[in-house]
N, CA, C and O atoms as a GROMACS GRO file, in nm:
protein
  340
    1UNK      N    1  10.582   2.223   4.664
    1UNK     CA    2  10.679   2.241   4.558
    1UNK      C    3  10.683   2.385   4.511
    1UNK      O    4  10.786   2.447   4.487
    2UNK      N    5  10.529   2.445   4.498
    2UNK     CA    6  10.585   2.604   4.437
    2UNK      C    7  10.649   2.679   4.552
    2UNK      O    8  10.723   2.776   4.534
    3UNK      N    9  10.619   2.631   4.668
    3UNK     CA   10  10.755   2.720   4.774
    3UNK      C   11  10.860   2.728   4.765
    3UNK      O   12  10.927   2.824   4.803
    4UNK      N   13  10.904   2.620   4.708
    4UNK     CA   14  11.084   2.590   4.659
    4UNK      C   15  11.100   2.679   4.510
    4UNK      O   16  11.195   2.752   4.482
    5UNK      N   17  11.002   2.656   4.442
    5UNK     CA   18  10.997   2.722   4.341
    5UNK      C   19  11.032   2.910   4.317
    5UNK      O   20  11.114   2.975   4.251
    6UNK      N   21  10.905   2.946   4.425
    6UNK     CA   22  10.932   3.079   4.452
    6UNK      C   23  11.064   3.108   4.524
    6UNK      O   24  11.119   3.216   4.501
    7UNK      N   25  11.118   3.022   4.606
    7UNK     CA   26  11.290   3.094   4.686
    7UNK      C   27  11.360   3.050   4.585
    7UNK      O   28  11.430   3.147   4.556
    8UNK      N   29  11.390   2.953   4.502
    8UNK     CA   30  11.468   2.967   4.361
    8UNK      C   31  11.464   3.098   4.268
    8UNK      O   32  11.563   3.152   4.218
    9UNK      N   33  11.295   3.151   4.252
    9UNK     CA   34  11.271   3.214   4.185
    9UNK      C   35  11.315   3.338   4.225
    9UNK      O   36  11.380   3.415   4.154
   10UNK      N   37  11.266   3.364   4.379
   10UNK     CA   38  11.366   3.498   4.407
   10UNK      C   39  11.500   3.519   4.412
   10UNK      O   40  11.536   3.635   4.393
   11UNK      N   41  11.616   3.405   4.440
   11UNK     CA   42  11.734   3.402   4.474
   11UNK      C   43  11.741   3.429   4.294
   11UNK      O   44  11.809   3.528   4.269
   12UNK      N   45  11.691   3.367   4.182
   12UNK     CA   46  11.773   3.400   4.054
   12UNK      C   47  11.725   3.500   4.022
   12UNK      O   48  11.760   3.538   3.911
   13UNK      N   49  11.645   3.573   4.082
   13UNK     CA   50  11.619   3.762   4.034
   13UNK      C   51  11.714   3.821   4.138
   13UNK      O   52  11.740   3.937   4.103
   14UNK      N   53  11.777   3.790   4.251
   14UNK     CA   54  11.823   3.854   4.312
   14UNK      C   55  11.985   3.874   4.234
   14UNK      O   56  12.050   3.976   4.212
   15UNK      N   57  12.015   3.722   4.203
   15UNK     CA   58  12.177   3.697   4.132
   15UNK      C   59  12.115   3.798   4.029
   15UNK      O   60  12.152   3.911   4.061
   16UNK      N   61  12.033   3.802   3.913
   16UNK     CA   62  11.984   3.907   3.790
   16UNK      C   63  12.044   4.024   3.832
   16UNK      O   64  12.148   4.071   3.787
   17UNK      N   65  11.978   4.068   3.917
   17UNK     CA   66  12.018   4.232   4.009
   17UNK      C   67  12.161   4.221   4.022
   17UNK      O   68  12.235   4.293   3.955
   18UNK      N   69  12.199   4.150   4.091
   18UNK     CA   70  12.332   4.167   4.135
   18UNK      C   71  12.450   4.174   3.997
   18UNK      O   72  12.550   4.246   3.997
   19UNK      N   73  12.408   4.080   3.885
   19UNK     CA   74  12.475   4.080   3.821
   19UNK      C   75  12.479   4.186   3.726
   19UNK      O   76  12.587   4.211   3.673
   20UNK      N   77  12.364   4.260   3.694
   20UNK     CA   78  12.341   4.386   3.674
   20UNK      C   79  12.364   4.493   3.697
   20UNK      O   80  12.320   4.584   3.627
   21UNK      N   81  12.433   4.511   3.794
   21UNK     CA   82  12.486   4.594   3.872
   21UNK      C   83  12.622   4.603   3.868
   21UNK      O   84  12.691   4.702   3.842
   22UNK      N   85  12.665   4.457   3.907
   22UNK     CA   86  12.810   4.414   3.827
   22UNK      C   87  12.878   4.508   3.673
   22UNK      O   88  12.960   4.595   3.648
   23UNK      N   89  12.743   4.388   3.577
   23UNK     CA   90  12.812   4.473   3.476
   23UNK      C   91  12.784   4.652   3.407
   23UNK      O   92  12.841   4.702   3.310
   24UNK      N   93  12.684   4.712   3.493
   24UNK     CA   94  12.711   4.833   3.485
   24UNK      C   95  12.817   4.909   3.574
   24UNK      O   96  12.861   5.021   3.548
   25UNK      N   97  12.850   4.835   3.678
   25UNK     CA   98  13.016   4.913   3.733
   25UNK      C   99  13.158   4.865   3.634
   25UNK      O  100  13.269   4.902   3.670
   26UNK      N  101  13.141   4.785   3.516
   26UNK     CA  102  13.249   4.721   3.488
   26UNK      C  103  13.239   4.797   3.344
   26UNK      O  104  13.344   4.832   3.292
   27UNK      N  105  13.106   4.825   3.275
   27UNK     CA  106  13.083   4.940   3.163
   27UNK      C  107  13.158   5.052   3.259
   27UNK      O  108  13.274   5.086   3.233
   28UNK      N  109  13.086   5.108   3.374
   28UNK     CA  110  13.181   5.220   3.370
   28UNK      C  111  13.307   5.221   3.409
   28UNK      O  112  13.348   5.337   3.411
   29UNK      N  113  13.412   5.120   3.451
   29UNK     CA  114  13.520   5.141   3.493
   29UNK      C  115  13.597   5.161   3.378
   29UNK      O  116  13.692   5.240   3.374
   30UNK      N  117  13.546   5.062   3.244
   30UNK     CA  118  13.584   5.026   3.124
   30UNK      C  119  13.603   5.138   3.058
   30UNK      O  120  13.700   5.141   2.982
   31UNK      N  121  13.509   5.267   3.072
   31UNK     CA  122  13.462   5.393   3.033
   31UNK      C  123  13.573   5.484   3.071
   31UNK      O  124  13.615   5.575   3.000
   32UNK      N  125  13.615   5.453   3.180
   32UNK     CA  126  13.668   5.564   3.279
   32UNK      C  127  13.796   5.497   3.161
   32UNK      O  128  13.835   5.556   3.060
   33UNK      N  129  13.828   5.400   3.193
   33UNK     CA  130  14.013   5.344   3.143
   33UNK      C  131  13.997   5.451   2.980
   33UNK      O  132  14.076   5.539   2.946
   34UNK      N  133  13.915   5.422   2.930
   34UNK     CA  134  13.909   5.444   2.766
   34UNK      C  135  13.934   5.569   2.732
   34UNK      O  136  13.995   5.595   2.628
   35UNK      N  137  13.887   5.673   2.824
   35UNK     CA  138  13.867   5.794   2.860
   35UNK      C  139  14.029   5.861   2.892
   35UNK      O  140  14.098   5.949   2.840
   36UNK      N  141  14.043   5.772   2.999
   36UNK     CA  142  14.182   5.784   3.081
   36UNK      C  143  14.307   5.727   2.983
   36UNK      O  144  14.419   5.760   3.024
   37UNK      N  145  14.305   5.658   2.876
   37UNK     CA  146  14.417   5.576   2.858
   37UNK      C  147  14.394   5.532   2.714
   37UNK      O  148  14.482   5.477   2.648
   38UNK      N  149  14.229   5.568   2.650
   38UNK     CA  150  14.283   5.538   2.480
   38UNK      C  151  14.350   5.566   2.387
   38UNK      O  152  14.404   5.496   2.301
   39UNK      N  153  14.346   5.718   2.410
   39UNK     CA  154  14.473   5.733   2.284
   39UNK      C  155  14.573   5.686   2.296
   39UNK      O  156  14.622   5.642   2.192
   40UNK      N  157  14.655   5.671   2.425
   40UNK     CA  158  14.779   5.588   2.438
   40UNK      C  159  14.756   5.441   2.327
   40UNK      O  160  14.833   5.412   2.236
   41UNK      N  161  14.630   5.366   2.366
   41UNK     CA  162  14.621   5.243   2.352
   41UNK      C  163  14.586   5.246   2.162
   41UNK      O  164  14.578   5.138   2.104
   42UNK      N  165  14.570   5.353   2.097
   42UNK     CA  166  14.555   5.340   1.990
   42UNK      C  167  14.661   5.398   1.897
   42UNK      O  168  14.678   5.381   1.777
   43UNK      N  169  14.729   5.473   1.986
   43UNK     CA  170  14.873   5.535   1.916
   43UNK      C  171  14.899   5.403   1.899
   43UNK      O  172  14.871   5.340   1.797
   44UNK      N  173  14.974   5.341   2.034
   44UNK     CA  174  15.060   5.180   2.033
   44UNK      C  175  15.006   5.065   1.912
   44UNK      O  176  15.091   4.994   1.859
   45UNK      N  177  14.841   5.051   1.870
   45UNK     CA  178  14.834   4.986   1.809
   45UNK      C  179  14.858   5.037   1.652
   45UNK      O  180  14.887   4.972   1.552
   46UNK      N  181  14.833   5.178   1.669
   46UNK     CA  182  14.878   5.199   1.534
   46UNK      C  183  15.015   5.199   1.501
   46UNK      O  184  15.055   5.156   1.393
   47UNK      N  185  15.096   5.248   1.598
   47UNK     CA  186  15.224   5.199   1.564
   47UNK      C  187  15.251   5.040   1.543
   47UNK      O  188  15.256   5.000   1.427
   48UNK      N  189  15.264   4.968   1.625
   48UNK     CA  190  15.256   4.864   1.584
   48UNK      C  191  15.215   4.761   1.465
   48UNK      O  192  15.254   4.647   1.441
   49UNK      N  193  15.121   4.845   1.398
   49UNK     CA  194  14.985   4.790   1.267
   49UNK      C  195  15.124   4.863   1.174
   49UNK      O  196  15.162   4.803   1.073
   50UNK      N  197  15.219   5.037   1.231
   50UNK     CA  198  15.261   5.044   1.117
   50UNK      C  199  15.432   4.957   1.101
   50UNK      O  200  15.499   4.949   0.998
   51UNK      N  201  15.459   4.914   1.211
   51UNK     CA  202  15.613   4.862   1.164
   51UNK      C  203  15.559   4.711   1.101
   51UNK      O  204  15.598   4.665   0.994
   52UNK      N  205  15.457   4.644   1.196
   52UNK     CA  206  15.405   4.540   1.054
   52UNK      C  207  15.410   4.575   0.914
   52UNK      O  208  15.484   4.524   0.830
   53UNK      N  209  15.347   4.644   0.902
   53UNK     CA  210  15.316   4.695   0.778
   53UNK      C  211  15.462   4.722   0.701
   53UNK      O  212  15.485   4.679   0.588
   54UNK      N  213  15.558   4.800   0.782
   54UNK     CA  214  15.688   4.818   0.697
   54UNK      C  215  15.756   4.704   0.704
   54UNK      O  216  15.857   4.709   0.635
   55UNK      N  217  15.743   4.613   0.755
   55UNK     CA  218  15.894   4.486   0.739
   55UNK      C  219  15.815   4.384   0.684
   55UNK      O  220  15.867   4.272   0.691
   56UNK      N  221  15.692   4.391   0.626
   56UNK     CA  222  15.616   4.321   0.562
   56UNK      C  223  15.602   4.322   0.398
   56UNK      O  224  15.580   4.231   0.318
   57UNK      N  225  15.631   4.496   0.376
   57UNK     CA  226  15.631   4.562   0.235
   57UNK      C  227  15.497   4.572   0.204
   57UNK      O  228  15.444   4.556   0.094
   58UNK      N  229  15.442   4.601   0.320
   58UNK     CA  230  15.306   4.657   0.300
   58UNK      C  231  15.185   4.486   0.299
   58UNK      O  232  15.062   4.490   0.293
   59UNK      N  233  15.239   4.403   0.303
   59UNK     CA  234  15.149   4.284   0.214
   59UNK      C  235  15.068   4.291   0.361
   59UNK      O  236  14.971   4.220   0.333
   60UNK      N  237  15.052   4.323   0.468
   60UNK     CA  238  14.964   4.303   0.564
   60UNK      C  239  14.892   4.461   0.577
   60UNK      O  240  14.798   4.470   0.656
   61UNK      N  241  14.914   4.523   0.538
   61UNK     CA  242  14.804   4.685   0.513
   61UNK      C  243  14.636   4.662   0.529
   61UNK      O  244  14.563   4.722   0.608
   62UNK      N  245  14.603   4.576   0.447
   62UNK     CA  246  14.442   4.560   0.464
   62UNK      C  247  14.417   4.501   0.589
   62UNK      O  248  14.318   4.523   0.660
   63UNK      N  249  14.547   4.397   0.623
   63UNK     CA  250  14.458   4.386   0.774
   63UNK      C  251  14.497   4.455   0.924
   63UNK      O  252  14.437   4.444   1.030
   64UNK      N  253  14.616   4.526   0.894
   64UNK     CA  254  14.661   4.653   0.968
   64UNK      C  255  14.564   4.737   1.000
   64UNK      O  256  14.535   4.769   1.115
   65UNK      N  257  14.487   4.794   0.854
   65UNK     CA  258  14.423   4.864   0.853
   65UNK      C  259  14.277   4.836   0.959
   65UNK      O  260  14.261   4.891   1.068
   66UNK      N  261  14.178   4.734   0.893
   66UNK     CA  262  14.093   4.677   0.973
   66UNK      C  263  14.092   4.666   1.162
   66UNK      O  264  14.001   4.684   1.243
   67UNK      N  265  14.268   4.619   1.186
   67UNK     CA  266  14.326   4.652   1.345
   67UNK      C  267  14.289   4.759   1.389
   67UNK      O  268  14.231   4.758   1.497
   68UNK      N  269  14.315   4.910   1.307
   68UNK     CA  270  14.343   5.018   1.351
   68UNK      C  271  14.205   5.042   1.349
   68UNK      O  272  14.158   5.088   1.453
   69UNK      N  273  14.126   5.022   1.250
   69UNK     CA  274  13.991   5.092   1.281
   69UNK      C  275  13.932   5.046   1.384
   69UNK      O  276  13.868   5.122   1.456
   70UNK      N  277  13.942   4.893   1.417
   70UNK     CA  278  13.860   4.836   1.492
   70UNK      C  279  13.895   4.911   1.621
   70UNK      O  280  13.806   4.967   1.685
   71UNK      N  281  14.029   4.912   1.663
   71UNK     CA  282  14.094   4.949   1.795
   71UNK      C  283  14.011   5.073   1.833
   71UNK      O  284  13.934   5.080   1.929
   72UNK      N  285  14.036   5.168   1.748
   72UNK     CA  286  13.976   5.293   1.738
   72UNK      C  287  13.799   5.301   1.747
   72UNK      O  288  13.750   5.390   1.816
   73UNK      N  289  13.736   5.233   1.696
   73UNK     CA  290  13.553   5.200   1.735
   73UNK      C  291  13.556   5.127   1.845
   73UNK      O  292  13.472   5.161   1.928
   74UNK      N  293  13.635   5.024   1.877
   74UNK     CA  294  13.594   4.980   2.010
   74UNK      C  295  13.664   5.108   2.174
   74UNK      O  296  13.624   5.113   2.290
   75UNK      N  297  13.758   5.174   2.114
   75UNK     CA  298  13.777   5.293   2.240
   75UNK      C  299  13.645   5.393   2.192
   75UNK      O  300  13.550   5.411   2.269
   76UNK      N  301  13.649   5.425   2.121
   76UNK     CA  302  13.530   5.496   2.092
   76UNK      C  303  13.384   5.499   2.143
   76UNK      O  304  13.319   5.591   2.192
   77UNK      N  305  13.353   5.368   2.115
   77UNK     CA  306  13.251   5.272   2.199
   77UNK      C  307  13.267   5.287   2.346
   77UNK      O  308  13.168   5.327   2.408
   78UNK      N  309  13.357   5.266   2.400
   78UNK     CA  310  13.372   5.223   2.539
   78UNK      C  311  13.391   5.388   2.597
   78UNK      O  312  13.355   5.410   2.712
   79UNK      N  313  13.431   5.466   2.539
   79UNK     CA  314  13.417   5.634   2.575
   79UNK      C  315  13.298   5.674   2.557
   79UNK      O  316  13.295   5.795   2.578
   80UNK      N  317  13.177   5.627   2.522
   80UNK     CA  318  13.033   5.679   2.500
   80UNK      C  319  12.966   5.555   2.589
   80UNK      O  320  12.848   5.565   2.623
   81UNK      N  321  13.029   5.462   2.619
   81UNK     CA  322  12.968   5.321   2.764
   81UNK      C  323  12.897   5.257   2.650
   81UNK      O  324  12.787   5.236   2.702
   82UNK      N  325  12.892   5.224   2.561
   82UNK     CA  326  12.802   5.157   2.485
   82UNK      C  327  12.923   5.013   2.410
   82UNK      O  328  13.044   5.031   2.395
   83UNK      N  329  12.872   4.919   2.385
   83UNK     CA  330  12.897   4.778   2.348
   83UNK      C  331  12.948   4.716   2.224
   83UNK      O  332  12.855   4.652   2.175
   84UNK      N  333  13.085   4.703   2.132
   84UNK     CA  334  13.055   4.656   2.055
   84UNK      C  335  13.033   4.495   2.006
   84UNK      O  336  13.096   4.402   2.056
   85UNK      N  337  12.919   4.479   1.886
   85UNK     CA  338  12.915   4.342   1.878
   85UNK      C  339  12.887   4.314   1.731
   85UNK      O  340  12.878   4.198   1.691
   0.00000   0.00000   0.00000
């Protein structure tokens, strides 16, 4: 039985590795886009946060606001490869 044990045991360190690897090519591709393409992606949401905001008369501002920051820390985040949670 620990023979079966140990080729389980290596095949789920091997998937570990692999998946590790995974998600450090997918941090950096994520990196590269954020790099390549956030300000676009935070202009758009701020525009967007602001015509809400005007055909609303402002009554959605606090959570416009909260949108825009968040948008902005999570490109931020993802331009330094690090995670938010």
């Amino acid at each position: 039985m620990s023979e079966i044990f140990q080729k389980a045991q290596a095949l789920v360190d091997q998937a570990a590795d692999r998946l590790s690897d995974l998600s450090d090519q997918a941090t950096a591709a994520a990196g590269d886009l954020a790099e390549q393409h956030g300000d676009t992606v935070v202009d758009a949401v701020t525009k967007a946060a602001d015509f809400v905001d005007d055909k609303t008369g402002g009554k959605s501002a606090s959570v416009s606001s909260v949108v825009k920051d968040t948008t902005s820390d999570i490109i931020d985040a993802l331009k330094k490869g690090t995670s938010q949670q």
